[in-house]
C-alpha positions in Angstrom: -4.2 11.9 -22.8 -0.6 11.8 -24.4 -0.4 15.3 -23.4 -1.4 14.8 -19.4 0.9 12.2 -18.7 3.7 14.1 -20.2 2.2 17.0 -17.6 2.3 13.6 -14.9 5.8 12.7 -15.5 7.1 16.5 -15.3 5.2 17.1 -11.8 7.3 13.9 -10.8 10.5 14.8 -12.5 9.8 18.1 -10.0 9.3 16.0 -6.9 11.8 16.4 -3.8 13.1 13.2 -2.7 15.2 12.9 0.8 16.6 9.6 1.9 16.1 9.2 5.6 16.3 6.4 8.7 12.6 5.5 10.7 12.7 3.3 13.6 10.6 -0.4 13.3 10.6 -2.4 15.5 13.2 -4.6 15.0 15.7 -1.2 14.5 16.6 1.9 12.2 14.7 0.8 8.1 16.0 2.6 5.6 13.4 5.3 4.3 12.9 8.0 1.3 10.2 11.0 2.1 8.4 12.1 -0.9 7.3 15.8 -1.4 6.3 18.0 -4.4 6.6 21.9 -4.3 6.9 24.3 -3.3 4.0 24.8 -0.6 4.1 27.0 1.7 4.2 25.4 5.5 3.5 21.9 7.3 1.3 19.6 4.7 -2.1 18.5 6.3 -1.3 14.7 5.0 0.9 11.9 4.9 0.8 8.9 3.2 2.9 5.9 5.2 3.7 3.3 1.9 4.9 -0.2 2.0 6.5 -1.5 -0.9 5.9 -4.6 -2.5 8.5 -7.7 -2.9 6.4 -10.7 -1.5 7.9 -10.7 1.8 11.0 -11.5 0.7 12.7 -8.4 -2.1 13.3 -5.3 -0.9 11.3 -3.1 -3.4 11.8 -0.2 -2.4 13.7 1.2 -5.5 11.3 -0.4 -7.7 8.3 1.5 -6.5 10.5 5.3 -6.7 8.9 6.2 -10.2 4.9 5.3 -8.4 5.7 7.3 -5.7 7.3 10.2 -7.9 3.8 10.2 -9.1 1.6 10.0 -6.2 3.3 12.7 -4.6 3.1 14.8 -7.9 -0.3 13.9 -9.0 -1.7 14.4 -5.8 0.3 17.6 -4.7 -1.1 17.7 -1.2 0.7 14.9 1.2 4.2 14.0 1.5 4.7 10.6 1.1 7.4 8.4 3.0 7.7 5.2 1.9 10.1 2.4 4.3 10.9 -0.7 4.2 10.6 -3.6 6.6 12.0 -6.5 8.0 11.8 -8.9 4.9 11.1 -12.9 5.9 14.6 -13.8 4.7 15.5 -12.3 7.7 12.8 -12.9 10.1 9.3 -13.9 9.3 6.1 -13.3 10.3 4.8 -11.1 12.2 8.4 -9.2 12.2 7.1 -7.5 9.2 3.9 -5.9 10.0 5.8 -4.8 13.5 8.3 -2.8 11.7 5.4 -1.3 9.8 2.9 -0.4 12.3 6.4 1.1 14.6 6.6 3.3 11.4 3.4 4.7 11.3 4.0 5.5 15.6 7.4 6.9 14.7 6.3 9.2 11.8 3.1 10.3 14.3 6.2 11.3 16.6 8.3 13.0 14.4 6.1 15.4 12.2 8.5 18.0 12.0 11.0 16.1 10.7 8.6 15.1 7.8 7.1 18.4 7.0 4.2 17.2 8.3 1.0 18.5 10.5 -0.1 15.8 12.0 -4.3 16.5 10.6 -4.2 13.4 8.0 -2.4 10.3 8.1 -3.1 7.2 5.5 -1.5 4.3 5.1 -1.1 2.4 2.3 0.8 -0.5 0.2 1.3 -2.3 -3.2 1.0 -6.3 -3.0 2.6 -7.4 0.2 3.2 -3.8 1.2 -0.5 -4.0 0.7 -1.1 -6.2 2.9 0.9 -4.7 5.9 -1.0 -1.4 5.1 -4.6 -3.2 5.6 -2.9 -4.9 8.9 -1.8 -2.0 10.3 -5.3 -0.4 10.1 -6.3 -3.2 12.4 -3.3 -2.5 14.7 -3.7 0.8 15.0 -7.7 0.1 15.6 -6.6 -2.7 18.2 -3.9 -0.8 20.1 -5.7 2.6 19.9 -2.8 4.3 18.4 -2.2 6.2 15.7 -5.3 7.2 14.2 -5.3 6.7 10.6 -7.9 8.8 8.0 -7.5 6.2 5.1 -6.0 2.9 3.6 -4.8 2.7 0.2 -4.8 -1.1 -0.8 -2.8 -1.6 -4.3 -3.3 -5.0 -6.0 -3.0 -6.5 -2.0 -1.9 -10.0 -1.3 -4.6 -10.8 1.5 -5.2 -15.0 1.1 -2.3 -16.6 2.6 -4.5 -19.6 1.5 -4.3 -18.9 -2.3 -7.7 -19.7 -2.4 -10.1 -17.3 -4.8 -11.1 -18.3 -8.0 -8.9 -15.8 -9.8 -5.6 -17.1 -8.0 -6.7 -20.9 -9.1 -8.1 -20.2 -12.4 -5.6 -17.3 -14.0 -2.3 -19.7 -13.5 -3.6 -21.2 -16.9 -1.0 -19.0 -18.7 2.7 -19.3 -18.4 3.2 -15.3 -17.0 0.1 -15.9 -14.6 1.0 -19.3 -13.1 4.6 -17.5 -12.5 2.7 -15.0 -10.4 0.8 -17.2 -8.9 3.9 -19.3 -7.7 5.6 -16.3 -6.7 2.5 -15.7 -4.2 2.5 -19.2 -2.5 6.3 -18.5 -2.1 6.4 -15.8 -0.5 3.7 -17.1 1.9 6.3 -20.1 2.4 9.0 -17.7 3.4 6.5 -15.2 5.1 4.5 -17.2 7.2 6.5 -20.6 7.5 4.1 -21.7 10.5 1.1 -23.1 9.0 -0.9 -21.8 12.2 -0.1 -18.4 11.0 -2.1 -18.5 8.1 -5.1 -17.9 9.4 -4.1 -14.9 12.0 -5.9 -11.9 11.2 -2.9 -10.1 11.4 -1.2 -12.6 8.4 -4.4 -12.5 6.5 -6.5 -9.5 6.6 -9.4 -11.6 4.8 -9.7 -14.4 7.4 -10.9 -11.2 10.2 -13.8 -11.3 11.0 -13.5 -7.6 13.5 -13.4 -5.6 10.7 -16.0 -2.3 12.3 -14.2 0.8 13.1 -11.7 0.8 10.2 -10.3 4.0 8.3 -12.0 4.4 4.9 -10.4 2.3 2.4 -9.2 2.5 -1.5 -9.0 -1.1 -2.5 -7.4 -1.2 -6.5 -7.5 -4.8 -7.9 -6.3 -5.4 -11.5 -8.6 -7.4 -14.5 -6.2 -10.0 -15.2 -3.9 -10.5 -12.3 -4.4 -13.6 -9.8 -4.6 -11.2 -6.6 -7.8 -9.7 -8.3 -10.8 -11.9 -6.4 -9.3 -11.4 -2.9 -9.0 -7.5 -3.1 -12.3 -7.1 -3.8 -13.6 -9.8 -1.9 -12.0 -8.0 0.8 -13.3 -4.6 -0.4 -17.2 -6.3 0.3 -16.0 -7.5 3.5 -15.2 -4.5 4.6 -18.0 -2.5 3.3 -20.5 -5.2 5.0 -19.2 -4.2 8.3 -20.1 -0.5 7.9 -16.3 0.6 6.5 -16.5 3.6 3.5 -14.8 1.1 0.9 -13.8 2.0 -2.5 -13.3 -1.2 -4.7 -12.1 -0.1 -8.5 -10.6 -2.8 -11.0 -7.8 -1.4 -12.9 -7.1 -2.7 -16.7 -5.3 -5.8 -16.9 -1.6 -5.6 -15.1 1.6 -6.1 -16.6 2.6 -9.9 -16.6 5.8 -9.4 -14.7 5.8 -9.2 -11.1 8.3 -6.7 -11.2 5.9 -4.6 -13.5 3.4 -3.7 -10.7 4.8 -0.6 -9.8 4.4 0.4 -13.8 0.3 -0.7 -13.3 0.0 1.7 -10.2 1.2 4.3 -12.6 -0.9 4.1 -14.6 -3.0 7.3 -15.3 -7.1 6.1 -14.1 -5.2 4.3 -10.8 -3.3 7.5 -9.7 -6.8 10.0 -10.8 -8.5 7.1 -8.2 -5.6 7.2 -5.6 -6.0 11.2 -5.9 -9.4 11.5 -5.8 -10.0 9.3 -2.3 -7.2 11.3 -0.7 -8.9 14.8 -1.9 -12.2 13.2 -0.6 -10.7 12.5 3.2 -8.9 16.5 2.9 -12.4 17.3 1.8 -11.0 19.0 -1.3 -11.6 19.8 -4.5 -9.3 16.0 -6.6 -6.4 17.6 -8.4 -6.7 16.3 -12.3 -4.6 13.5 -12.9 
């Protein structure tokens, strides 16, 4: 195993990484483009990643060793990953905007990405993970773009803070920090109570949830956002939506520490596998 992950973190060592500008909808977002090689010609994927942060941190930096990874592990897509308007600056839905105008603009500018336009996923770690899952139902709602997949990573999803394993984990002093970081960033994110409940704020509350891209959903054993990701994973799967649901081993106890859980080997084998699946290719070993 010792020997694979060593194999891992050379493939990402290898990765190209290009910083860039995309359009959202509030203006330019700062971007990076993500691309191992070399292959010859346009890839067939792209994977549209939101970083994490609660709404409120620009993450962005914090997720560059994850996406190193994914676009190493996986070989096949290139993988941009932007940031958004963060609630400090404007709350919701300024955020989810930005992000579904990202997914239009990259749609628009394939050649720029190295990119052929056959497959394009979206996907997120914790709030990011939450903007992915909303854009699928944009993109479903306003009939543009089409998406092939959503990758869901530990997603925040229950503005309401509700499950069991967001009222029960905050027994311990790292969980209940976690947990108050989640009803924080709601605060900043969503500072109209009303709001709480909009599908678009809370993918969970939806109840139009047909006609959705296959999803990935990857919750964690020990982590508070656990319950909601894969009550959201049946939800899905109950209106006729291919849903993967896989529990990773417990997370790191610091929020900051998320990205380090995503890259972890048995989440990027899963993340790698469900892309191969929608390419209808043989999965690369992780």
């Amino acid at each position: 195993m010792n020997d694979r992950l060593d194999t891992m973190n050379a493939i990402a060592d290898e990765v190209r990484v290009r910083e860039m500008e995309v359009s959202g909808e509030q203006g330019p977002l700062r971007a990076r483009l993500y691309a191992a090689g070399p292959v010859k010609g346009k890839r067939d994927t792209l994977v549209v990643f939101f970083h994490g942060g609660g709404f409120i941190v620009d993450d962005l930096d914090e997720s560059d060793g994850f996406l190193r990874r994914l676009a190493g592990v996986s070989h096949t897509p290139v993988v941009l990953a932007s940031n958004y308007t963060l609630a400090t600056v404007r709350p919701f839905p300024a955020a989810v905007e930005d992000a579904h105008a990202v997914l239009l603009w990259a749609k628009k500018n394939k050649t720029k990405l190295g990119w052929n336009g056959k497959h394009l996923l979206v996907a997120g770690i914790e709030a990011g993970a939450n903007l992915a899952a909303v854009c699928a139902l944009m993109s479903r709602d306003r009939g543009a773009p089409k998406l092939a997949g959503q990758i869901l990573i530990m997603p925040m999803l229950d503005p309401g803070l509700s499950t069991c394993s967001m009222r029960e984990m905050p027994q311990c002093v790292d969980q209940a920090r976690l947990a108050d970081g989640c009803a924080a960033a709601y605060r900043g994110y969503l500072p109209n109570a009303a709001d709480r409940t909009h599908p678009y704020a809370s993918p969970l509350q939806s109840s139009r949830l047909k006609n959705l891209p296959p999803a990935l959903i990857l919750s964690a054993d020990d982590d508070p956002l656990r319950d909601e990701a894969e009550a959201y994973g049946a939800k899905l799967a109950s209106f006729g939506v291919q849903t993967t649901v896989r529990r990773m081993l417990p997370a790191p106890q610091l929020a900051d520490d998320r990205n380090e859980c995503a890259c972890e080997r048995p989440a990027l084998a899963e993340i790698a596998s469900f892309i191969a699946d929608l390419e209808g290719q043989e999965a690369p070993q992780a």
